[in-house]
C-alpha positions, 0 to 999 in steps of 0.5 A: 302692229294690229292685224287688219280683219276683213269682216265682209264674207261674215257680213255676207254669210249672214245676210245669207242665212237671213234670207234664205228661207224667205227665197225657199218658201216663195212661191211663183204663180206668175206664168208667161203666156205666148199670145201670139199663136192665138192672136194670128191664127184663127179657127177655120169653123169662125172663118165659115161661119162668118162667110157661111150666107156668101158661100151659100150664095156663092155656091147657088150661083155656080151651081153647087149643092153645098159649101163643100162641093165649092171648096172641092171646085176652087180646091186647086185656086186656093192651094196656089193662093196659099202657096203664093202667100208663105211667109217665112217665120210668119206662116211658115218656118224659116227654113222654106226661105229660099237661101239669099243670092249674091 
């Protein structure tokens, strides 16, 4: 009765040496950019200037000197305003979430 040789890990060790080398020397330039950050947040100096003649305006009509003194007289108005609009896991982390009620 003839012995029945199971070729297959020579057949595999062989496919392996073959490409070993090519899997070495490939190189990977290829890199994952996460565009997201960049795509929902904005630099505050575009912000003003895209508004700077409205805040001046703005500013004349109530008074002040300059944008700043503005931001300074709206300070507690702004703070709220951006304290009413956290959103967890958009603006703000997800553990400023409150736990859910049951």
């Amino acid at each position: 009765m003839a012995a029945v040789v199971n070729t297959a890990p020579i057949l595999r060790r062989s496919v392996w040496s073959v490409q070993a080398p090519f899997r070495c020397y490939q190189r990977r330039w290829a890199q994952v950019h996460d565009v997201r950050f960049v795509a929902t947040h904005q630099r505050s100096d575009r912000i003003l200037e895209k508004y700077k003649e409205k805040l001046e305006r703005k500013a004349r009509e109530e008074g002040k000197q300059s944008v700043d003194e503005l931001k300074a007289a709206y300070k507690d108005k702004i703070s709220g305003l951006r304290e009413q609009a956290i959103v967890p896991g958009a603006n703000a982390p997800l553990s400023a979430q409150p736990p859910p009620t049951p």
